[in-house]
C-alpha positions, 0 to 999 in steps of 0.5 A: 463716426456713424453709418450703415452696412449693408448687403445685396438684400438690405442692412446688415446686423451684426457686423464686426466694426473695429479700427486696425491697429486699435486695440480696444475700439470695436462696435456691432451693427444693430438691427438696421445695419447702423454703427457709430464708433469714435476713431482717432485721426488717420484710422481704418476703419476694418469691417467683418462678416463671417462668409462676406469679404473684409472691407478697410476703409480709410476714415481720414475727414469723413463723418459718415461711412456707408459700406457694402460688403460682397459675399465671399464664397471662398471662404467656404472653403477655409480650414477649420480646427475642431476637437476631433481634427479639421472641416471646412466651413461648408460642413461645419455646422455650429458658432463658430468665429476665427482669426489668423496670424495676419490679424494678430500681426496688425495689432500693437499688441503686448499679450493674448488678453489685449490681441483677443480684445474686440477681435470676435462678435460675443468674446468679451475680454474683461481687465480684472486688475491693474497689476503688471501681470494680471490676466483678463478675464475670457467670457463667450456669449455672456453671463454664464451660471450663478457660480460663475465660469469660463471657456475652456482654453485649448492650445495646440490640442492641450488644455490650458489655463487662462493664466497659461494663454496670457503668458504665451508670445502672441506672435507665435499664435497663428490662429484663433477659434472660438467654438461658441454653442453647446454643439462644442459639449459634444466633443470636449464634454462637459468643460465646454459648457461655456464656449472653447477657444482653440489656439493653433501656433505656427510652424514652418511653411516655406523652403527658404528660412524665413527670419521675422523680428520686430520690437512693439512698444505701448503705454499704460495709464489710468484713465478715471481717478478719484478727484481730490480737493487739495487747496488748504481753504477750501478744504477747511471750508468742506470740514466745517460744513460737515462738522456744523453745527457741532463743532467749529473746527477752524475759526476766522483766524485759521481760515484767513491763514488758510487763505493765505496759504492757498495764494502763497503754497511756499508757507508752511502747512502744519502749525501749532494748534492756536487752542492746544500748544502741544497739538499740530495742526496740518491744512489741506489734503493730500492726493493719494492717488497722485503721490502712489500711482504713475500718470503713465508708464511704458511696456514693450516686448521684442521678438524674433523667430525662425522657420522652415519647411521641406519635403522631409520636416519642419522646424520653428523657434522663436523667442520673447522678451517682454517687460511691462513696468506697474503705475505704482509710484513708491516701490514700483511694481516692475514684470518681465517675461522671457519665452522660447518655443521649438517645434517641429516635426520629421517625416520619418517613414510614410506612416511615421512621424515624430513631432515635438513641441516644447514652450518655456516660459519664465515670468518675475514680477517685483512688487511692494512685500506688503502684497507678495512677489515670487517668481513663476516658471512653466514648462509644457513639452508636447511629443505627438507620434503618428 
């Protein structure tokens, strides 16, 4: 899939394109506003530009996608949060990028790392591992420093770990923002240095209670894997190439058994060595990555949450459960993760407010003794008087 975005003056570079739904799939324009992208069958293709409208575009049977994006100029009037409180668009000056609660809603997404990844222009989500908990690496605009570094990860005004984000429940996130230029250093100093990410959880907004469950399931697999010989002739062939012209490991003899034994796999494998009767002798190889990890393996989490708000107060509380199982094959790595959140707050007086703001979070992964295994649990509690 290939095109061209453009605006009321001409191409437009530097257009966020990504597929809805998809996590993982994403492009930019370039100079003269042309994209390319693989999509699956039946996409949306959403295309993005600070100040211009969104466009969702149906790609169903189409090669080419030309798209005009319109300017938004009410978007000038959206909030914004920064360090010391919240400016609108128009009067904030800085990189700034940002998504809400209706894009993380879209994704099939199981945790922060993968709701976060191609959702902005210049926030690179980087997986450092295939372990069931592992948490991807946050990089804004680049190649930081020497020694390394990253952002300074910001939720609901208490600073964070990367570690602490990957273990939130995405769907209690309502927005994300991502401060990206050294203006930021002037407000959060010198931790800032590489970009802050702000995320802003949800609270009650309707009079009515508000109900939201839902269940999400993804797959896991490996993509690119060592190619392995395994057929017992062809690998005596490759060993006495790599042993000429030194030693002759297999003579014409063991070759033709060889033969044999790729045609007919119910023979026996391992013999008595013909030069050494108290030797064995196994034929073939074996494909290690086949006989430890899994083709493909299943993780899902569910959720349920309950809000409200009046004149008065406001409360929100929901729960997860999620469960991720590893690709090992032998001694198979499983993780499981529980949280819950209460938040609140009641207006006491016109100038007195008491709010709370609690998270638990309770995460077990089961893996093979030989790396290590334990059990974490995080508790952060928040209580704001103003």
């Amino acid at each position: 899939m290939s095109g061209a975005v453009k605006d009321a003056s001409g191409p437009m570079a530097g257009v966020t394109v990504t597929v809805l739904g998809v996590a993982g799939i994403s492009t930019k324009t370039d100079k003269d506003g042309r994209y390319s992208i693989r999509v699956p069958e039946k996409a949306i293709l959403l295309f993005r530009f600070m100040g211009y409208k969104d466009v969702e575009i149906n790609v169903s049977d189409k090669n080419r996608v030309d798209v005009l994006m319109e300017t938004a100029e009410s978007h000038l009037d959206e909030v914004i949060v920064v360090g010391y409180g919240t400016q609108k668009k128009i009067n904030l000056s800085g990189a700034v990028d940002q998504i809400g609660e209706k894009f993380l809603e879209s994704r099939p997404i199981t945790n922060v790392g993968t709701a976060l990844q191609g959702a902005m222009a210049n926030l690179n989500i980087t997986p450092t591992s295939g372990r069931a908990n592992s948490s991807p690496g946050i990089n804004v605009r680049g190649y930081t420093s020497l020694s390394g570094g990253g952002p300074l990860i910001v939720i609901d005004g208490i600073p964070a770990t990367n570690e602490e984000l990957n273990r939130m429940n995405p769907m209690d996130i309502a927005s994300v923002t991502v401060l990206k230029d050294a203006a930021s250093a002037a407000i959060y100093g010198s931790r800032a240095a590489f970009g802050v990410v702000l995320v802003t959880t949800k609270s009650g907004t309707t009079k009515e209670i508000k109900v939201t469950a839902n269940s999400i399931f993804a797959a896991k697999a490996i993509t690119r894997t060592v190619e392995i010989e395994d057929d017992p002739y062809q690998v005596m062939k490759y060993r006495n190439i790599m042993s000429a012209p030194w030693y002759n490991l297999y003579d014409e003899k063991m070759l033709e058994y060889g033969k044999q034994l790729s045609e007919n796999p119910s023979l026996p494998r391992v013999i008595v060595d013909p030069q050494n009767p108290n030797a064995y002798i196994y034929l073939g190889s074996t494909d290690w990555f086949k006989e430890v990890y899994k083709n493909i393996q299943p993780s899902y989490t569910n959720n349920i949450s309950i809000a409200q708000k009046n004149e008065r107060s406001s409360f929100y509380l929901s729960g997860e459960y999620y469960r991720q199982n590893g690709m090992l094959r032998i001694s198979p790595d499983t993780y499981d993760r529980y949280n819950f959140r209460a938040k609140g707050d009641y207006k006491i007086t016109d100038w007195f407010t008491l709010s709370n703001n609690t998270t638990f979070t309770n995460d077990k992964y089961d893996q093979p003794s030989a790396i290590d295994q334990g059990i974490s649990t995080g508790i952060m509690l928040t209580v704001n008087l103003r």
